[in-house]
C-alpha positions in Angstrom: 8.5 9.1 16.4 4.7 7.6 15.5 2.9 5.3 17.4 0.8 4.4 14.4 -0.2 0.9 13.5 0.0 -0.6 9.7 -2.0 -3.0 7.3 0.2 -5.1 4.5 -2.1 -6.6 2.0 -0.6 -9.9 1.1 -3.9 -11.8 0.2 -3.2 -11.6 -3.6 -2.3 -14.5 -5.8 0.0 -12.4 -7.9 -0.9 -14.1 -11.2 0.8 -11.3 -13.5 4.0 -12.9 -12.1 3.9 -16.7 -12.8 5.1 -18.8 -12.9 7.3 -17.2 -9.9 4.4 -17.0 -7.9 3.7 -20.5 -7.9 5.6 -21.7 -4.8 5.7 -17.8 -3.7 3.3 -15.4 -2.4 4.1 -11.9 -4.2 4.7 -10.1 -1.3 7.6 -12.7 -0.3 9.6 -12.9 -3.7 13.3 -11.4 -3.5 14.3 -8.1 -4.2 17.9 -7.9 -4.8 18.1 -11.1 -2.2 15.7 -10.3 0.6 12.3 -10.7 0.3 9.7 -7.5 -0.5 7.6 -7.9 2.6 10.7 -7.9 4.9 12.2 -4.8 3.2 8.5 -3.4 3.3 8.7 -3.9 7.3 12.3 -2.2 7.8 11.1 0.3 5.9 7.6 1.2 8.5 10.2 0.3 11.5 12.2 3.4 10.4 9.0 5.4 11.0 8.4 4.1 14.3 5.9 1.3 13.1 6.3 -1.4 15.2 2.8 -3.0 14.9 1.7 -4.9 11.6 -1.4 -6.1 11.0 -1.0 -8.3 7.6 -4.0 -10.4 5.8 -3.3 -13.7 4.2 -4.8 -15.6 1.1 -2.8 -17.8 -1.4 -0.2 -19.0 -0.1 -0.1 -17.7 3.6 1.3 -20.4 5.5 4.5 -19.2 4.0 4.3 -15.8 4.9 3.7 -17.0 7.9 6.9 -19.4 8.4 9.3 -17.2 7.3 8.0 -13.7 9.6 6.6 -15.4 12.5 5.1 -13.2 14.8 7.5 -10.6 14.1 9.9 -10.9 17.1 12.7 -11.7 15.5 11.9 -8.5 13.6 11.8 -6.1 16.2 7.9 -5.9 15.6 4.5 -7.6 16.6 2.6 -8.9 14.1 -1.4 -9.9 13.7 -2.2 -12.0 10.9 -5.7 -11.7 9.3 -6.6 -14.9 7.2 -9.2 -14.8 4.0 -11.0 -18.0 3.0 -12.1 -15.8 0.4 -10.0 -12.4 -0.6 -12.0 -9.5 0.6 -10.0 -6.9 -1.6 -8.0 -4.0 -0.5 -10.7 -2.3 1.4 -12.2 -5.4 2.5 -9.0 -6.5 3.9 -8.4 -3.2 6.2 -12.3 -3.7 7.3 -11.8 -7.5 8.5 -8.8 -5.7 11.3 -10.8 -2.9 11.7 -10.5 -4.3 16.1 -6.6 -3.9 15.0 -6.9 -0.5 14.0 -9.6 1.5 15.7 -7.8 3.1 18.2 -6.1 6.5 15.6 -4.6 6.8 12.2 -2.9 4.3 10.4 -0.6 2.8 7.4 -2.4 1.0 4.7 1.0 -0.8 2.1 0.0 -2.5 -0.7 2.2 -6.0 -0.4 3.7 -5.5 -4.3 5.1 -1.7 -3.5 8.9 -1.1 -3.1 9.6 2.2 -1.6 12.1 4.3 0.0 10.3 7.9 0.1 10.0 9.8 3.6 6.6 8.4 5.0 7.1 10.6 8.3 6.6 14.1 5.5 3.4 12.1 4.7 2.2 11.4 7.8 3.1 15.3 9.0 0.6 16.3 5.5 -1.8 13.9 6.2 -2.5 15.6 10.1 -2.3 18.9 8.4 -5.0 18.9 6.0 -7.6 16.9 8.1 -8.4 14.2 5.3 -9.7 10.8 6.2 -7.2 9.4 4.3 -4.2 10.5 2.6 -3.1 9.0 -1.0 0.4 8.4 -1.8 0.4 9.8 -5.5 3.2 8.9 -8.1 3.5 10.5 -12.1 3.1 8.1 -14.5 3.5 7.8 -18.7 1.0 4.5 -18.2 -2.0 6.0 -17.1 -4.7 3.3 -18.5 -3.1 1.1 -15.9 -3.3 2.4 -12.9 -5.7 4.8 -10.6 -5.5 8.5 -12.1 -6.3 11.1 -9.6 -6.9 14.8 -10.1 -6.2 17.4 -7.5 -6.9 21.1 -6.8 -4.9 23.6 -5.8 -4.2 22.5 -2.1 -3.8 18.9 -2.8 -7.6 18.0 -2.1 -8.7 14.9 -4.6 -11.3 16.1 -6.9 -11.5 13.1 -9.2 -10.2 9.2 -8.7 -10.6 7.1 -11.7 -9.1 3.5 -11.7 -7.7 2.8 -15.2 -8.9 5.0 -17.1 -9.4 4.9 -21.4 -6.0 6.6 -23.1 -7.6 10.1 -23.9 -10.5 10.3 -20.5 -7.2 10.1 -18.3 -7.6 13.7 -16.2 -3.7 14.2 -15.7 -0.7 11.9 -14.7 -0.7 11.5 -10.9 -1.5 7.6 -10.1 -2.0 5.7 -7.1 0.9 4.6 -5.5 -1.0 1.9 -3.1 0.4 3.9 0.0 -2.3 5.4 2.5 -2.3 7.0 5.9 -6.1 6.6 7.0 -8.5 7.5 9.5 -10.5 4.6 11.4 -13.6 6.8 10.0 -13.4 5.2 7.0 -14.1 1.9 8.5 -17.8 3.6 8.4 -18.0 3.7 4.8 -16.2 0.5 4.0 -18.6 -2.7 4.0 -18.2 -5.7 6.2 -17.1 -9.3 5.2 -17.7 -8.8 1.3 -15.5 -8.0 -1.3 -14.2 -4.3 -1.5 -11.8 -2.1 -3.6 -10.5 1.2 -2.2 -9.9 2.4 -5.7 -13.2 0.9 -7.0 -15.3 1.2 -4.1 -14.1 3.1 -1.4 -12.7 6.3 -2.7 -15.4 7.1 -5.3 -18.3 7.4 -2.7 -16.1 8.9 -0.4 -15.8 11.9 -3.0 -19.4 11.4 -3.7 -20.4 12.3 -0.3 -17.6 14.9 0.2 -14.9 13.8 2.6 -11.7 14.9 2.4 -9.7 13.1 0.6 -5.9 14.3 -0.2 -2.8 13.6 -2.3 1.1 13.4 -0.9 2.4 13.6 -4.2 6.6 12.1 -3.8 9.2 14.0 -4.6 11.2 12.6 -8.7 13.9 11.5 -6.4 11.9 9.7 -3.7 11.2 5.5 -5.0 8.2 4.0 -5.5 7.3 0.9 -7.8 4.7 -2.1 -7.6 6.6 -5.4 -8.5 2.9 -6.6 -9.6 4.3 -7.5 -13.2 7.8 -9.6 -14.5 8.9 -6.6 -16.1 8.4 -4.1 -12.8 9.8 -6.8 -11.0 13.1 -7.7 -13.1 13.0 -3.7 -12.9 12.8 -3.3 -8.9 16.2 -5.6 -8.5 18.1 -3.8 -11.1 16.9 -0.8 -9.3 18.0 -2.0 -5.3 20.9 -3.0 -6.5 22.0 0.2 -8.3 21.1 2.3 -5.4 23.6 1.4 -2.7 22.2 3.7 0.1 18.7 1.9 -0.3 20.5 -1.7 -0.1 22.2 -1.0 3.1 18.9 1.2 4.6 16.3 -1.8 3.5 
């Protein structure tokens, strides 16, 4: 279907989830039996991704043990190794040799999802932007990215955790992206960067267009990146059957 490529972000130390990230990188802690990061990669096969480039912090030599090179997987993976975490941005900049060639995936390591990423991808090619947000409505909106949209999904403002009462609607970041190896231009090189911080802000600034997908209320989406989201994301898989047997 796609020949895109795709970016996991797996450097984190997941410290909102200890003490089961102690022996466990985030990305690698069970959801309803199998680990996130190999539900994460069943779900990108189904779109035709079948080349994964995924960084590496704490704990990495066991993200590495248990997904090899990807074989075994049906995919072919390029790991990307921090000494020191770069960030999300900072990540995507240190494969930027993986990823110059066209468009590609950018999947936060902590998100469970199920949602049509082909529809995105489609939206994304339609409106030109040099990167496409995956946008989700939220009641929590001091703790997560807020972003506010005009009429024809173009992002007009992207404010990460915003003060209850500045918030400028409900739609948050849902750590999904289809980019444009332009960006790699505005993101810099072997220091620590933020898309949400860093990234989108000055690309707004200068006037790129940046755009929303916002998901469907029946299409999935949830970041594991706390005990309650987490204990939340299993009860979830295993009350919806269809997802269990797709992922």
């Amino acid at each position: 279907m796609f020949s895109l490529k795709a970016m996991i972000l797996a450097a984190g130390e997941g410290t909102r989830l200890r003490p089961l990230t102690l022996n466990t990188p985030k990305a690698m802690l069970p959801v309803a039996g199998t680990p996130l990061m190999l539900r994460t990669i069943r779900w990108l096969k189904l779109y035709g991704i079948t080349e994964i480039g995924i960084n590496l912090h704490y704990l990495g030599g066991r993200i590495i043990g248990c997904l090899g090179d990807g074989t075994d997987l049906g995919v072919k993976i390029e790991y990307s190794p921090e000494e020191i975490i770069l960030g999300t941005a900072g990540g995507v900049k240190r494969m930027e040799s993986f990823f110059h060639e066209g468009t590609f995936v950018v999947v936060y390591g902590d998100i469970l999802t199920d949602f049509n990423l082909g529809k995105m991808i489609d939206y994304h090619y339609t409106t030109g932007a040099i990167t496409t947000v995956a946008l989700i409505t939220t009641l929590n909106t001091s703790e997560v990215g807020i972003v506010e949209l005009d009429k024809k999904g173009r992002i007009l403002s992207f404010v990460e955790k915003p003060p209850l009462g500045t918030e400028k609607g409900n739609l948050a970041n849902g750590g999904i992206y289809v980019v444009e190896p332009k960006i790699f231009d505005y993101i810099p090189g072997e220091e620590l960067s933020d898309f949400a911080f860093d990234i989108f802000p000055r690309l707004l600034n200068d006037g790129l267009p940046l755009y929303g997908y916002k998901l469907e209320p029946k299409e999935y989406l949830i970041d594991i990146g706390s005990i309650d989201k987490y204990e939340k994301a299993n009860r979830d898989c295993l009350s919806r059957k269809n997802y269990a047997e797709k992922m």
